[in-house]
N, C-alpha and C positions, 0 to 999 in steps of 0.2 A: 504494500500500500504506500502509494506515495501522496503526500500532504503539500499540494499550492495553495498559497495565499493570495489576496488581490487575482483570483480564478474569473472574473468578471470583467477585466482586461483586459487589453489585446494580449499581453505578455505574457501573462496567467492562461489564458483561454489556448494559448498558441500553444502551451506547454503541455496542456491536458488535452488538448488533439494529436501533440506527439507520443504524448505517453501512451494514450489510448492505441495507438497506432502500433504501439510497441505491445500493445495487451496487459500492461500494466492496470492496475487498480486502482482510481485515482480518488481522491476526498477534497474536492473542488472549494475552496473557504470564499465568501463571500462577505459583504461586511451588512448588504441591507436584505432583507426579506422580500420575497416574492417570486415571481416564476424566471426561471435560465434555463428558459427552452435551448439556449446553445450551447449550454454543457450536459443538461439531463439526456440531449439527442448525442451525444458524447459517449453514453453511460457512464458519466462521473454522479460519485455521493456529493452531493451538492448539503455543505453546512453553512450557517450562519458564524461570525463571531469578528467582532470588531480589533482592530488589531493594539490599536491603543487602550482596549476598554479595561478596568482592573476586573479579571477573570481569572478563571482557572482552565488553562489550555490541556488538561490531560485528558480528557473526552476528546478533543479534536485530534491531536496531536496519538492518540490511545494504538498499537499495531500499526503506528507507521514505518517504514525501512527507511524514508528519507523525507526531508521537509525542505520544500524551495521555497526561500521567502523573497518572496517579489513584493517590495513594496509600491504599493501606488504613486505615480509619479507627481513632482512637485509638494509634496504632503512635509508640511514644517513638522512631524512627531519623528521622523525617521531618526535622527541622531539618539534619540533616547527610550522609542519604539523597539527598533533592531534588537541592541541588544538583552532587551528583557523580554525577547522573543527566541533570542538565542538561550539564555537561561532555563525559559520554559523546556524548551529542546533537551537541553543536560538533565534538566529534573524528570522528565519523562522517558528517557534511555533513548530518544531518536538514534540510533546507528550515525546517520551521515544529515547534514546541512549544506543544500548549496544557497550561497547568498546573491541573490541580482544588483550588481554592483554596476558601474560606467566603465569607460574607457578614461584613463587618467581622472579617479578621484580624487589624488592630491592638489586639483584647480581650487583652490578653497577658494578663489573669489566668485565662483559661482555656488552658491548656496548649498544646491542639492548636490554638485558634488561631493562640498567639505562634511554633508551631513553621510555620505556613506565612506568616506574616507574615516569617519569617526565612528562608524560601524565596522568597518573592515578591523579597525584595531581592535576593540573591543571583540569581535571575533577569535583573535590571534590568542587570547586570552583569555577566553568563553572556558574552557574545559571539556570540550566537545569532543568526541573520541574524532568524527572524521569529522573538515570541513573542504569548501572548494567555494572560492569563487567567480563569477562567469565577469568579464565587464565588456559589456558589447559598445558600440559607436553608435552614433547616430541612425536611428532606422528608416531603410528606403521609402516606407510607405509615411514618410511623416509629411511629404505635399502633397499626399494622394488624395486630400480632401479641397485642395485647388483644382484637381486635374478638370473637370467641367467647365470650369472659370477659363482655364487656361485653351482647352478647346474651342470655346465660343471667342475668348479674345486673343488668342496667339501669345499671351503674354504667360510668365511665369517670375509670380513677385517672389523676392529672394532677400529680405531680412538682413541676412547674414555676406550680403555683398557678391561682387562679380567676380574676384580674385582667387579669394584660397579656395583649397578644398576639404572636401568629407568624405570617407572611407564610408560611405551608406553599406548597411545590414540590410540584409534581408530578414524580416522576424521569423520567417521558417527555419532559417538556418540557424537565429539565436534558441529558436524551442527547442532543435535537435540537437546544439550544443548542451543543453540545458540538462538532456536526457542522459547524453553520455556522463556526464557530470553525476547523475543523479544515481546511475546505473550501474558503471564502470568503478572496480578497483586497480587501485595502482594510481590514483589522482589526488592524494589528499595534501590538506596543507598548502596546496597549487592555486596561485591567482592566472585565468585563460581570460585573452583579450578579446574580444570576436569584434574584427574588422572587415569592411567587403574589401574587393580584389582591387579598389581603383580607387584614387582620388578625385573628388568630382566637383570641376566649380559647374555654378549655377550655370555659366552659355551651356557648357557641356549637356547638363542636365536636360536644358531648355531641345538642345541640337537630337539629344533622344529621344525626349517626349512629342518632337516634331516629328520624327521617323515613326513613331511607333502611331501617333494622329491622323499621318498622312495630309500634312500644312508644316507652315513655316512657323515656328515656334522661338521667343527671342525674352533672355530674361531681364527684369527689371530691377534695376540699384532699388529697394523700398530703405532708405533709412532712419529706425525709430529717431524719433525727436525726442525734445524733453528731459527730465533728468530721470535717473534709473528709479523707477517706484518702489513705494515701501511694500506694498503687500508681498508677500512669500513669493505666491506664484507669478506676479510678474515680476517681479525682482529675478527669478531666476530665468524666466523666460528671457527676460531683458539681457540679462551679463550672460548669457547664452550666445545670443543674437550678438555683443559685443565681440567674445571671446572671437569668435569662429568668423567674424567681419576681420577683428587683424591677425588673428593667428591659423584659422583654418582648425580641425578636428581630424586627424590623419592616422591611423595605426597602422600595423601590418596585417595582412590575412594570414599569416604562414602559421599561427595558434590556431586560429578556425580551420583551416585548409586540415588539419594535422588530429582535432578532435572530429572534422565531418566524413575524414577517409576522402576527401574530393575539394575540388574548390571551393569557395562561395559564392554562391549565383551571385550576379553583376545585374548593375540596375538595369539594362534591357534584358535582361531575363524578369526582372522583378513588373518589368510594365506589360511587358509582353502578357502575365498571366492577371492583368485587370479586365475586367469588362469595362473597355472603353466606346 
């Protein structure tokens, strides 16, 4: 039995399609009540339980072989969340923990990286018999909710500027990561990067989602104004958009290439399988 958290996710949902896939037994954790017809058609056990709530996680956590804790993105509890979630794990005899970490969380000027960089160590020093954790990059499908926008106007707004680039993920290939992590011994202790195959600035991006459109597609400088907001989530969204404007988001694939058995699909494989 495997135990994902934030299961109501892309990240979470991706993993218990991999898992399932693999015939694994999954106990899908969600945080609000009501129907998840996309994981019940899964056959995952779909629980309730908040992750910050003061509870006793040895019901959920009860005959698990491993717990992926993905936490929800942008969420200001992660630094202090994680590891009292990691604790519950020790106190329950969890076997293995993989934690869903980034790619370079030592950015502490971006919020949500410093806050699992502040999980990571906490981690290092859980008492956990096995741990792993995964830090993927930027995920391809993260402008796939422009893409109509971008059809009807040829354009593709770009945040993050015309210059550098991002090593875009596929989140199939971060699930499958996910699994080998969760599945496989001889990994422990081990921090795995999971990067795509290419660096991609936004023309680039724009020059494939034209090909794959069939029109001419051309992306656009959008740069935030203003000074960087207080609240959590744009604050991070914001020194996100900043970070990756002068420095780019780049790793290597040769971690993922190495934990998939194969490459990692590349963003025209990743648009290729949209219904566009």
């Amino acid at each position: 039995m495997i135990v994902v958290t934030a299961a109501g996710g892309p990240t979470g949902t991706a993993a218990v399609r991999e898992l399932r896939s693999r015939g694994e037994q999954v106990r899908a954790v969600v945080s609000r009540r009501g129907p998840r017809p996309e994981l019940t058609a899964l056959g995952a056990e779909v629980v309730v339980a908040e992750l910050t709530a003061p509870m006793s996680w040895s019901s959920v956590l009860a005959g698990a072989d491993a717990l992926y804790l993905v936490w929800p993105a942008f969420d200001p509890d992660e630094a202090e969340g994680a590891p009292a979630l990691f604790a519950e794990a020790r106190r329950a005899g969890v076997p293995r923990v993989v934690y869903h970490s980034v790619l370079r969380p030592q950015l502490r000027a971006l919020p949500h990286h410093a806050a699992k960089d502040r999980a990571e160590e906490a981690l290092d020093t859980s008492g956990l018999r096995s741990w792993r954790v995964l830090r993927p990059c930027t995920y391809a499908g993260t402008d796939d909710d422009q893409l109509a926008a971008v059809r009807a106007s040829g354009v593709l707004r770009s945040p993050w500027g015309l210059r550098t680039g991002q090593s875009l993920v596929d989140l199939r290939d971060v699930a499958e990561a996910a699994a080998v992590l969760l599945l496989e011994d001889g990994l422990d202790g081990g921090t795995f990067e999971a990067a795509g195959p290419e660096a991609l600035t936004a023309p680039r991006m724009a020059e494939l989602i034209g090909e794959r459109l069939g029109r001419e597609v051309v992306a656009d400088d959008v740069v935030p104004g203003g000074e960087v907001p207080t609240s959590y989530v744009a604050r991070c969204r914001r020194t996100t958009y900043d970070h990756h404007r002068a420095h780019g988001f780049v790793g290597s694939p040769r971690v993922l290439t190495s934990l998939l058995g194969r490459p990692p699909r590349g963003y025209a494989e990743h648009l290729a399988d949209l219904d566009l």
